[in-house]
N, CA, C and O atoms as a GROMACS GRO file, in nm:
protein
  160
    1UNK      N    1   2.941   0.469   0.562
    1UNK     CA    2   2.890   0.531   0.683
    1UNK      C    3   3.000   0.546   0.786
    1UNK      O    4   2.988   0.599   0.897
    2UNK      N    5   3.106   0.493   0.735
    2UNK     CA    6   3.183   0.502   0.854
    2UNK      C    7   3.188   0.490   0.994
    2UNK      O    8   3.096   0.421   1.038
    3UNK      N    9   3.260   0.533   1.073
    3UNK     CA   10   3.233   0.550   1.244
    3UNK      C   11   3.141   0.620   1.272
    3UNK      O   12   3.151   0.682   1.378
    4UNK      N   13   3.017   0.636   1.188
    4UNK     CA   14   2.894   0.704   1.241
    4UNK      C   15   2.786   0.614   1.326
    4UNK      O   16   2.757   0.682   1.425
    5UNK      N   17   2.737   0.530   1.329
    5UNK     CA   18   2.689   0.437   1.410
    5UNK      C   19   2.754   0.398   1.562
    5UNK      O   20   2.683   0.380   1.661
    6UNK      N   21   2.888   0.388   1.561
    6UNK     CA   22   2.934   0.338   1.686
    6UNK      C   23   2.993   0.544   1.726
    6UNK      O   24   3.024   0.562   1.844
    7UNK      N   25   3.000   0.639   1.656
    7UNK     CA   26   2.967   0.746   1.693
    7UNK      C   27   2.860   0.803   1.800
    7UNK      O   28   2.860   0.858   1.910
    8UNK      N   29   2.773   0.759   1.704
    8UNK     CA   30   2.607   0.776   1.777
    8UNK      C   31   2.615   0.703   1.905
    8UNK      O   32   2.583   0.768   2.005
    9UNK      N   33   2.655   0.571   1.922
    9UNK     CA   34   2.609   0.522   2.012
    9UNK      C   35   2.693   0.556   2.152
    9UNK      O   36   2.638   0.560   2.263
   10UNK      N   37   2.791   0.572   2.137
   10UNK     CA   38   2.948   0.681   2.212
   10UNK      C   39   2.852   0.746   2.280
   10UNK      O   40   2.818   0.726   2.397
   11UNK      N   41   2.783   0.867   2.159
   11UNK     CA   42   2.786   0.999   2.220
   11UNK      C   43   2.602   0.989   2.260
   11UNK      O   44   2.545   1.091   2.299
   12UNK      N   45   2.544   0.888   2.247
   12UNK     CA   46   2.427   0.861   2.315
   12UNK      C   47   2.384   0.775   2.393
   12UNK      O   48   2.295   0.701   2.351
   13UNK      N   49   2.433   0.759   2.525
   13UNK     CA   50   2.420   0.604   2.554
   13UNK      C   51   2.217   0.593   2.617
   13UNK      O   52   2.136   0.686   2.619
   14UNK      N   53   2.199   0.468   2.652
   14UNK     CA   54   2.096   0.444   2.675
   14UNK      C   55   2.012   0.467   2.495
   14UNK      O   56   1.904   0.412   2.472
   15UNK      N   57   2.066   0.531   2.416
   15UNK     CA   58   1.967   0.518   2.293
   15UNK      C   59   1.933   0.431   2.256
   15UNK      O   60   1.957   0.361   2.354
   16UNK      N   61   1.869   0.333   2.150
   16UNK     CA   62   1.864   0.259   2.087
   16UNK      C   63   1.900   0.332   1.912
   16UNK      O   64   1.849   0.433   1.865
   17UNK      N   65   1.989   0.254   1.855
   17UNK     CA   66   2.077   0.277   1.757
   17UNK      C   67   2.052   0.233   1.650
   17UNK      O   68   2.160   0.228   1.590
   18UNK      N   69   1.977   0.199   1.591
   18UNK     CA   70   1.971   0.100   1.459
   18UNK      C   71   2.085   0.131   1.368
   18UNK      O   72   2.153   0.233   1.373
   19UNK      N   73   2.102   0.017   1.273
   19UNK     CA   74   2.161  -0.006   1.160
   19UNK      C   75   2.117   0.113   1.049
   19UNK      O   76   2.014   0.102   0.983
   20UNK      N   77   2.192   0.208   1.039
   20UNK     CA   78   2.160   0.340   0.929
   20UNK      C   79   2.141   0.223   0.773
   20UNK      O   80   2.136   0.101   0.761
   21UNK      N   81   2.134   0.353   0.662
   21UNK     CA   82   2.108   0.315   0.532
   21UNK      C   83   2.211   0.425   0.487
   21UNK      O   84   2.214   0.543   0.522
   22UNK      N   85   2.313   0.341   0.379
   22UNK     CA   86   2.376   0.392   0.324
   22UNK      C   87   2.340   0.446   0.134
   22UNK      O   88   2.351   0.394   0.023
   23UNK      N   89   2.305   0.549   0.179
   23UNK     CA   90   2.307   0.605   0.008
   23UNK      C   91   2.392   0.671  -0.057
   23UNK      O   92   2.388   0.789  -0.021
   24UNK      N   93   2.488   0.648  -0.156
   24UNK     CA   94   2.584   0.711  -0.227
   24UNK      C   95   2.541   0.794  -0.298
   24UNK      O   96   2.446   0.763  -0.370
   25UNK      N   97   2.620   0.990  -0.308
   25UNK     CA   98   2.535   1.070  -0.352
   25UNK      C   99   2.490   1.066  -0.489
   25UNK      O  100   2.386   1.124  -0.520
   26UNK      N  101   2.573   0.989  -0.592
   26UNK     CA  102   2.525   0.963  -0.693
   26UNK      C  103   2.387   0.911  -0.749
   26UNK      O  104   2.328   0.924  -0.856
   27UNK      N  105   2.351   0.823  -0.588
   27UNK     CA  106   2.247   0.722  -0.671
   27UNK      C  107   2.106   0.807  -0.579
   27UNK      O  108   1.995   0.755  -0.589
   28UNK      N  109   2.117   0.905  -0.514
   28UNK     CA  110   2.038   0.980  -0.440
   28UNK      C  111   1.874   0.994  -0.509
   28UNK      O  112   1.760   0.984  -0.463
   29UNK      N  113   1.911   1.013  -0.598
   29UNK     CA  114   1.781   1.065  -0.713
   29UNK      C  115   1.703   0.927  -0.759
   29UNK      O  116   1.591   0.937  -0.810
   30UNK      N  117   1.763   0.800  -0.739
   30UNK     CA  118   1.667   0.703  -0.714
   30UNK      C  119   1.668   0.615  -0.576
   30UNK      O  120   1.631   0.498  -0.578
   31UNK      N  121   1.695   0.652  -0.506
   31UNK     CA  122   1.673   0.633  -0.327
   31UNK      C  123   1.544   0.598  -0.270
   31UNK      O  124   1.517   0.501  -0.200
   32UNK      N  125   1.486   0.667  -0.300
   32UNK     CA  126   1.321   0.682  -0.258
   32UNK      C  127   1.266   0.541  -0.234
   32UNK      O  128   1.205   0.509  -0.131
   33UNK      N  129   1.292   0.456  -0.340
   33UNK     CA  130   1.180   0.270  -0.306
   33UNK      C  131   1.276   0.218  -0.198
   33UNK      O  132   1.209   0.162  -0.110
   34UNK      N  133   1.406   0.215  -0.172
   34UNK     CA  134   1.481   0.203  -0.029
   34UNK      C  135   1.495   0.249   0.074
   34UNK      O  136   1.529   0.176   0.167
   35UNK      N  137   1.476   0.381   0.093
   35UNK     CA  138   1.477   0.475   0.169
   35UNK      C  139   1.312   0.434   0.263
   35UNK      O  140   1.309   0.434   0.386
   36UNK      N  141   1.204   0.405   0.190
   36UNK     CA  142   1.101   0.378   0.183
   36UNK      C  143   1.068   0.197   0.272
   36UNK      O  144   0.983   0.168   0.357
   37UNK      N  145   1.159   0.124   0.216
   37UNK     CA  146   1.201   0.001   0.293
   37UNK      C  147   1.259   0.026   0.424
   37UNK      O  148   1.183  -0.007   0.515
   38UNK      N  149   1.355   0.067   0.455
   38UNK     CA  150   1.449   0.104   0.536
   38UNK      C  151   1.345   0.121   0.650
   38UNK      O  152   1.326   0.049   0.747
   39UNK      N  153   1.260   0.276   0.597
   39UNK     CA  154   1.200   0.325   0.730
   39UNK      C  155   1.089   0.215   0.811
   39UNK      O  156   1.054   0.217   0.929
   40UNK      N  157   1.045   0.106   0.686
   40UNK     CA  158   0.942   0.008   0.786
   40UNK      C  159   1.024  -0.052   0.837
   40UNK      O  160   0.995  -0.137   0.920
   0.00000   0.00000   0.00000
């Protein structure tokens, strides 16, 4: 994910930022039961 998180938070202040989810494009096509975690 790189400098995308402390990106976001730079270029949005007052946001609230959470911790992203990193999916590698390989494993994309079974993502879904994490992706699925993540969002609760």
């Amino acid at each position: 994910m790189g400098k995308s998180v402390s990106d976001i938070k730079s270029l949005c202040p007052g946001a609230t930022v959470k911790d992203g989810l990193a999916i590698y494009g390989s494993r994309v096509d079974r993502a879904k039961s994490d992706i699925e975690r993540w969002v609760k």
